[in-house]
N, C-alpha and C positions, 0 to 999 in steps of 0.2 A: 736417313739417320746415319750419321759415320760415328763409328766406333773406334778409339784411340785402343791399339793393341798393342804398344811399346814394350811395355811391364810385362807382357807376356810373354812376347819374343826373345826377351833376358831369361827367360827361365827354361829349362832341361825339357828335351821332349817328353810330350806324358804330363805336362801341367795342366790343370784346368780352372778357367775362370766362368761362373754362371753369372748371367746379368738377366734381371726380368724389366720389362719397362712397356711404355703407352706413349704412343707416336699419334698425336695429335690430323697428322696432313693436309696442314693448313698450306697457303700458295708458296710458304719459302722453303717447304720439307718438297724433298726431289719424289716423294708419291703426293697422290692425290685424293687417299683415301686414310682414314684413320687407322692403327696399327699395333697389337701389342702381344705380350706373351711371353716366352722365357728360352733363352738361349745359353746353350751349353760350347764353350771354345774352348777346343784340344789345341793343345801345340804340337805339331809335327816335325818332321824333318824340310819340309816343303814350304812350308809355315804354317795355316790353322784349319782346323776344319769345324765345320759349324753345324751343329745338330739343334733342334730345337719347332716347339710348338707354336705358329702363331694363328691369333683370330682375328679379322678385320671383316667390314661391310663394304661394297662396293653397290656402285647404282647400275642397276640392269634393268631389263626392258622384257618384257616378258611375251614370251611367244606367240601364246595364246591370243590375250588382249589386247596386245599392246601398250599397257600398263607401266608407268614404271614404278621401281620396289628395290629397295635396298636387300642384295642377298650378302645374305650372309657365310663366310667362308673359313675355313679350318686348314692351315697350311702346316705340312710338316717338309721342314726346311732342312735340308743335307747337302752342304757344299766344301770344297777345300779350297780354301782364297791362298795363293803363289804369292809366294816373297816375289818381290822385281829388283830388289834390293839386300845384300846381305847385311842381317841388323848389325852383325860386330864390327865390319870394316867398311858397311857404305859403299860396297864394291857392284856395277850392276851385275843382274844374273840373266844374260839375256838367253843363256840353252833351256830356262824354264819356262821360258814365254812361250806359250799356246795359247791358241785362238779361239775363243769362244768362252775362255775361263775368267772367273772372277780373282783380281787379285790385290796386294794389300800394297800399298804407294808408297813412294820412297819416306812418306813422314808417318810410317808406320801406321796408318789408319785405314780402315776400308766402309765405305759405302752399304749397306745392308738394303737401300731405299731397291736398287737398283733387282736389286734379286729377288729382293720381296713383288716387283711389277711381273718378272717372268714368272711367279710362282703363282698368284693371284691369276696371271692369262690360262695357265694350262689345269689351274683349279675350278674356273668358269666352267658350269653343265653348257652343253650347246644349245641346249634348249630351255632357258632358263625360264623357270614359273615362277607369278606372284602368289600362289598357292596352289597344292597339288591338285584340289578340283573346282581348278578353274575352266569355269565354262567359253572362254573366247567369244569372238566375235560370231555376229549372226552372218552368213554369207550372201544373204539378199542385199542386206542395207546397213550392216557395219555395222552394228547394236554393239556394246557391249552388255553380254548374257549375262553379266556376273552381277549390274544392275537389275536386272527384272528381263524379262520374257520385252520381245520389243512387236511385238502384234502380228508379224510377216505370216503367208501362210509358208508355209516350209515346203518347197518343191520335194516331191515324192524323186527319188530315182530311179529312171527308166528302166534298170535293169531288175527292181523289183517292184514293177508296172503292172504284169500277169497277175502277180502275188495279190495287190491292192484291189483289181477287179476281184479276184475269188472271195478277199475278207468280206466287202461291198455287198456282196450278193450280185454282181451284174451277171454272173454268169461264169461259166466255166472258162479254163486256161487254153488257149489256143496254142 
């Protein structure tokens, strides 16, 4: 989604413009995920900084099952996009260019797609569930639990082997 910030950069540090909007992410939007919510742009001395809520679904895969399941995510967006370009005299500013920063292009516009993808990566749980109790896979034979019970006897674990004789009645714990 690029946003045309011309009209802004005319105006006195300390302006602000709010825009809400719904970013569909279909194949020719630079994300790949639907996108919306409401953004607050300061103007700076640097050029803009960008505050603002957004919500989108993305397709994940879930740990447990294997499943996959659209989660859902809640991004809170704080960045400051660098002129590369002085708006009044079109003059470059290349002592502002640093590495790793978002910044706003000589036809005064800046890309939002691009920030909203790092934001969405570092907002992913690492362990993502299609619901909190999700049962996973059976480990004999790959069932999914969340289906039904899949008939396997369940290996006892050796280390509480003693234990399963005492409940049994076989006899006492060696």
């Amino acid at each position: 989604m690029v946003i045309d910030v011309s009209q802004l950069l005319k105006e006195p540090i300390g302006s602000i413009r709010r825009y809400s909007f719904s970013q569909s992410g279909d194949s020719a939007d630079t994300t790949e995920f639907p996108f919306g919510g409401e953004l607050t742009l300061l103007r700076t001395d640097r050029g803009i900084f960008v505050t603002g809520n957004l919500n989108t679904r993305v397709d994940a895969v879930c740990s447990r099952c294997l499943g996959d399941f659209e989660q859902p995510l809640t991004l809170k967006i704080e960045e400051e996009l660098l002129l590369t370009v002085d708006p009044s005299t079109g003059a470059s500013m290349p002592g502002w260019r640093e590495s790793g920063v978002f910044t706003i292009n000589e036809n005064q516009e800046f890309d939002l797609g691009e920030a909203v993808r790092q934001y969405v990566l570092l907002a992913l749980p690492m362990k993502p569930l299609c619901r909190e109790d999700c049962a996973g896979l059976c480990p004999s034979c790959g069932h999914n639990l969340n289906l039904g019970p899949c008939g396997c006897s369940q290996p006892i674990d050796p280390r509480l082997a003693p234990l399963a004789k005492l409940v049994s009645g076989e006899g006492r714990i060696d």
